[in-house]
C-alpha positions in Angstrom: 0.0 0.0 0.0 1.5 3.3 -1.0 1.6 5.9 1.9 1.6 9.1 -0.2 -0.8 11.4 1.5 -3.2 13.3 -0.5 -6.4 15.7 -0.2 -9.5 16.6 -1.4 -8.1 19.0 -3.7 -5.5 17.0 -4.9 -7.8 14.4 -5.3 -10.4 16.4 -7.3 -7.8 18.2 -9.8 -6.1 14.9 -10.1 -9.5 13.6 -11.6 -10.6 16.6 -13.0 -7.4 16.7 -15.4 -8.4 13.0 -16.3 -12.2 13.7 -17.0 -11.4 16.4 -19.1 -8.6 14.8 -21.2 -10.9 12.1 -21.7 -13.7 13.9 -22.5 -10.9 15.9 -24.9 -9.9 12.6 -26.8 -13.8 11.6 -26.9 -15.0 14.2 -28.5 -12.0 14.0 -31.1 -12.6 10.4 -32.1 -16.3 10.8 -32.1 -15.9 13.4 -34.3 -18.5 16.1 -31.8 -17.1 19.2 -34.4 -16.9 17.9 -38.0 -14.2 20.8 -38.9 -12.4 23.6 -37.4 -12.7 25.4 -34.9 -12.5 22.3 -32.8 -14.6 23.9 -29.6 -15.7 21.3 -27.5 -12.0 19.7 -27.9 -10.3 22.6 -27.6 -12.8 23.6 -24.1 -12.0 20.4 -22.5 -8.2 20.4 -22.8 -8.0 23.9 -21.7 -10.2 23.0 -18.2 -7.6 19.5 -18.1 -4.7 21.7 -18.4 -6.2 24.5 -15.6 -6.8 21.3 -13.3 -3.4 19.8 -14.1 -2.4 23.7 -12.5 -4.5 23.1 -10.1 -3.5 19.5 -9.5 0.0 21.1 -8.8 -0.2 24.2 -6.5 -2.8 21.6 -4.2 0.0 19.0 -3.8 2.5 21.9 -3.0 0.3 23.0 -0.7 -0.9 20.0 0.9 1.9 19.4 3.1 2.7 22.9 3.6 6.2 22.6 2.9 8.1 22.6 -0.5 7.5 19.6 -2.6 5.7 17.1 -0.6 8.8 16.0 1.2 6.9 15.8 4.5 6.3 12.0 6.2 2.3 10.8 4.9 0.0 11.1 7.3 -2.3 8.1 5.7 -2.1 5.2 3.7 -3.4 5.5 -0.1 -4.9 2.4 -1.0 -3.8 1.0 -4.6 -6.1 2.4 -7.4 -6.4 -0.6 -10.0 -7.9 1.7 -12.9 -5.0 3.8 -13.6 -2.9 0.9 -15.3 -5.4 0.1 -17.5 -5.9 4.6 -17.6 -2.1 4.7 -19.0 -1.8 1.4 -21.1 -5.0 1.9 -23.5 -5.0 6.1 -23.1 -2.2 6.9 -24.3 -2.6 4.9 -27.1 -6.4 5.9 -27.9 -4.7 9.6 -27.3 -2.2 9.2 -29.8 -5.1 8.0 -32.3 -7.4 10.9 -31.3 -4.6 13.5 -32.0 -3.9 11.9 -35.6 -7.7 12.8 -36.4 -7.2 16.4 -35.6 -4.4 15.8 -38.2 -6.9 14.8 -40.8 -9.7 17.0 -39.9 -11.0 19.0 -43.0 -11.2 22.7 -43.1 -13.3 24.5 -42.7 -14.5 25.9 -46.0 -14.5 22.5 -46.8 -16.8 21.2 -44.0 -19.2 24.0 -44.3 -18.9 23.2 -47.9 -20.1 19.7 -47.2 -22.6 20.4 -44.6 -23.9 22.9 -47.8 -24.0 19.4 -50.1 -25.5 17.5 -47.5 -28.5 19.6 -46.9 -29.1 20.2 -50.6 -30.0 16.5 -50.3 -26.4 15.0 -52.2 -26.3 11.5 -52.5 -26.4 8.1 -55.3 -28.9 9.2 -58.0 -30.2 7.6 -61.8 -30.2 10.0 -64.6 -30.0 9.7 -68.4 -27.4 9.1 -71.1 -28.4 12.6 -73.2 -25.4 11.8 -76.0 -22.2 10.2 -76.1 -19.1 12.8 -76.3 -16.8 11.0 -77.7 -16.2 7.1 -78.7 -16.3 4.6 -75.5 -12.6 2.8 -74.9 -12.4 -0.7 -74.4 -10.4 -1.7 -71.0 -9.8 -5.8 -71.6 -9.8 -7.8 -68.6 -6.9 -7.6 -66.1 -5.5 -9.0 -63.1 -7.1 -7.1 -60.8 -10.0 -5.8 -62.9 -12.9 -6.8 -65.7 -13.5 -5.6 -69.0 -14.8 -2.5 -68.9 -15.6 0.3 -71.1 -14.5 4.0 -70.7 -16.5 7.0 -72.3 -17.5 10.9 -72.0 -20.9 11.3 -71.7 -23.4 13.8 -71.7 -26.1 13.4 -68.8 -29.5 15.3 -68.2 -29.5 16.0 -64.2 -32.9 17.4 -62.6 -31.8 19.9 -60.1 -34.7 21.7 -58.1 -34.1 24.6 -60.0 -34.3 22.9 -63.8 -32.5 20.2 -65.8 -29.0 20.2 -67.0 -26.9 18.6 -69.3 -23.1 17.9 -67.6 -20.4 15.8 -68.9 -18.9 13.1 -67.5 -15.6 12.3 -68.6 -14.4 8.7 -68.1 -17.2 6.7 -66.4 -17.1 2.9 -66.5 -19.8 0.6 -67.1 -19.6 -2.5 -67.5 -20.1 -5.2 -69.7 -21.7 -2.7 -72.4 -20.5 0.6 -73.5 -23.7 3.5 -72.4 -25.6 4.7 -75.2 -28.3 7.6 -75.0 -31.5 6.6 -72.9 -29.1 4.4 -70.3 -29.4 5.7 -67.0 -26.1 5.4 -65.0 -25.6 6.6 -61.6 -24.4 9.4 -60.1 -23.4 11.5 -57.3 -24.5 15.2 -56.7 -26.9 17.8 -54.8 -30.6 18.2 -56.3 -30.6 21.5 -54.5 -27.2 22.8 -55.5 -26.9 23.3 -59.3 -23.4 24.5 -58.4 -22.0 21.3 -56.8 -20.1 18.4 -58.0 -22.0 15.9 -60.5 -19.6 12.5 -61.1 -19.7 8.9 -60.8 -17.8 8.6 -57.3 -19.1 10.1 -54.5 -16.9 13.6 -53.6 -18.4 14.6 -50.2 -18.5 11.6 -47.5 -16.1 9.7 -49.7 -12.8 10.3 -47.8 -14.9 10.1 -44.4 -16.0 6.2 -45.2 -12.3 5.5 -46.6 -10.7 7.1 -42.9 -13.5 5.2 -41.0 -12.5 1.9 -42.6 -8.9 2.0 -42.6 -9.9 3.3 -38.5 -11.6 -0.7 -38.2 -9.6 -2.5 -40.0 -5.9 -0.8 -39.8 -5.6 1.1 -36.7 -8.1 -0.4 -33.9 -6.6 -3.4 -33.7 -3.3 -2.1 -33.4 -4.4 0.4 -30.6 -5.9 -3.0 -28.7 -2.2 -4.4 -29.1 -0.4 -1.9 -28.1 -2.7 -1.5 -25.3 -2.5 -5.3 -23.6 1.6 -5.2 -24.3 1.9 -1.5 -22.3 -0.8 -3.2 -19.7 1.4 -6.9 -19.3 4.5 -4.6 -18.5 2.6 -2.5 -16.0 1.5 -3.2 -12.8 -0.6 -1.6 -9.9 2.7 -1.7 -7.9 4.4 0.4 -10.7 2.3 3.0 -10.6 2.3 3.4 -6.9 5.6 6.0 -6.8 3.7 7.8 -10.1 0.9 8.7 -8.0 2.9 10.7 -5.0 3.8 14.4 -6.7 7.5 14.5 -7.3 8.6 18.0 -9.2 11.4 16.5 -11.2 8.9 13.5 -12.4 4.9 15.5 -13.0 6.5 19.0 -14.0 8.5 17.5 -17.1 5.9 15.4 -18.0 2.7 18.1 -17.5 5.1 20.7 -19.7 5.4 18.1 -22.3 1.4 17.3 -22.5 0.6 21.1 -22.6 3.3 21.3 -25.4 1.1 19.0 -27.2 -2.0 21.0 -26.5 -0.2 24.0 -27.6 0.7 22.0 -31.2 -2.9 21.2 -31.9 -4.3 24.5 -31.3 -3.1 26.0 -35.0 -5.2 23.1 -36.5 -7.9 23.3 -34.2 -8.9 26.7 -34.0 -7.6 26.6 -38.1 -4.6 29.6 -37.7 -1.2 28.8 -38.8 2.0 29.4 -37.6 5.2 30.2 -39.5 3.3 29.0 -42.5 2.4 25.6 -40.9 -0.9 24.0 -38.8 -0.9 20.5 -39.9 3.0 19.7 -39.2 2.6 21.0 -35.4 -0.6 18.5 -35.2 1.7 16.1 -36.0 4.6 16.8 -33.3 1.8 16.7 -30.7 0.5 13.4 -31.5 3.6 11.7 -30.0 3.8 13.9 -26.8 1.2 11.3 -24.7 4.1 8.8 -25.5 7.0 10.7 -24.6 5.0 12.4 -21.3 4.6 9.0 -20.2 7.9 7.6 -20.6 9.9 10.4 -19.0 7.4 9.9 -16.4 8.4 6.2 -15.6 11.9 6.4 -16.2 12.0 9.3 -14.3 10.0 8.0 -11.4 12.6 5.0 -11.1 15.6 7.1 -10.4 13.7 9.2 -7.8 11.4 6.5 -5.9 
């Protein structure tokens, strides 16, 4: 049992910073702001970081001298969450801090949210005219025959028909001829937007949210169970008592991070660049961590 004394307030801002990083790296992966500025995220890392403040000054004080150097005054009995706290969030972190990476702008969101409500989606229209002669793609090994032509289609926006070419579409196993209805993608209420065969608004959405299942969750479950078999309740025990040379380090290096997201976040850039500092900051949950344990070691 680890006899590091704590408080009330120690206790509070030491949960506080937790509920509000969570909440932080929730609303990042649940996607809570579609494109910049990233509020909610931003909101809940700032009241994380004021508790982590917080969490600080209360375990200087609680002692009333220097840096808790005083003998405990109570035993502190093991808390079982935080290995599993460390091992899976500072993986799910690292994840949540790549997706700030990828988040779109936002023109472009409030360009899609613009699509969206104008009813885009999969729609059948007709083959007006061929533009030019179909080309014959012979079978392959990693395709069909297929044929690829320009044509001319009539689209019924809200507003009146329209004739728009499409250049290149593929059909299969007969070239389209006038009066075939092929599908496409685009806005009924938006005569302006994007009419093609592949879908241009929730496209790269679906692609990210597969390659999230099938590429990156599992990995984020590995690494996970590995950090948790190498880390015990007993481990953690000289983590939890407030050493300077151990929290200070490691708290400076998470607010770094915070401070690297909040170009593309709140969508500003500095020197020139948002997205590279996004990047930096994904790795600082790692690194925070591991000067915390190394450092703990040569001080417990």
């Amino acid at each position: 049992m680890d006899r590091s004394g704590g408080t009330a307030a120690t206790r509070g801002f030491g949960w506080g910073m937790v509920v509000g990083a969570v909440g932080a790296v929730g609303c990042s992966l649940g996607g809570v702001s579609a494109y910049p500025p990233l509020v909610p995220e931003v909101a809940l890392a700032g009241v994380s970081a004021l508790c982590a403040a917080g969490w600080v000054t209360a375990s200087y004080r609680a002692r009333g001298r220097g840096p808790l150097d005083a003998p405990p005054r109570k035993d502190r009995p093991d808390n079982r969450v935080l290995p599993y706290l460390f091992a899976f969030g500072i993986p799910v972190a690292t994840v949540a801090a790549f997706l700030v990476v990828l988040t779109p702008s936002g023109a472009r969101g409030q360009w899609e949210e613009r699509m969206e409500a104008a009813g885009y989606g999969e729609y059948a229209v007709p083959v007006v005219r061929l533009a030019g002669k179909p080309e014959y793609v012979p079978e392959g090994e990693d395709n069909d025959p297929y044929y690829l032509a320009d044509v001319v289609v009539r689209v019924p926006f809200r507003d009146g028909p329209r004739e728009v070419t499409l250049e290149g579409y593929s059909t299969a196993p007969e070239p389209p001829a006038p009066g075939t209805e092929l599908t496409v993608y685009y806005a009924p209420g938006a005569s302006d937007g994007p009419v093609g065969e592949h879908d241009e608004v929730g496209g790269a959405g679906s692609i990210l949210s597969w390659a999230m299942a099938i590429w990156v969750w599992p990995w984020v479950i590995i690494a996970g169970c590995c950090m948790k078999s190498y880390m015990e309740v007993s481990d953690l025990r000289r983590m939890r008592r407030f050493r300077p040379a151990v929290h200070l380090p490691a708290l400076g290096i998470l607010l770094a991070g915070v401070v690297l997201l909040l170009p593309k976040a709140l969508e500003f850039q500095v020197a020139g660049y948002d997205e590279l500092p996004a990047f930096v900051a994904a790795f600082t949950p790692a690194l925070a961590l591991t000067w915390a344990a190394k450092a703990s070691w040569r001080t417990y």
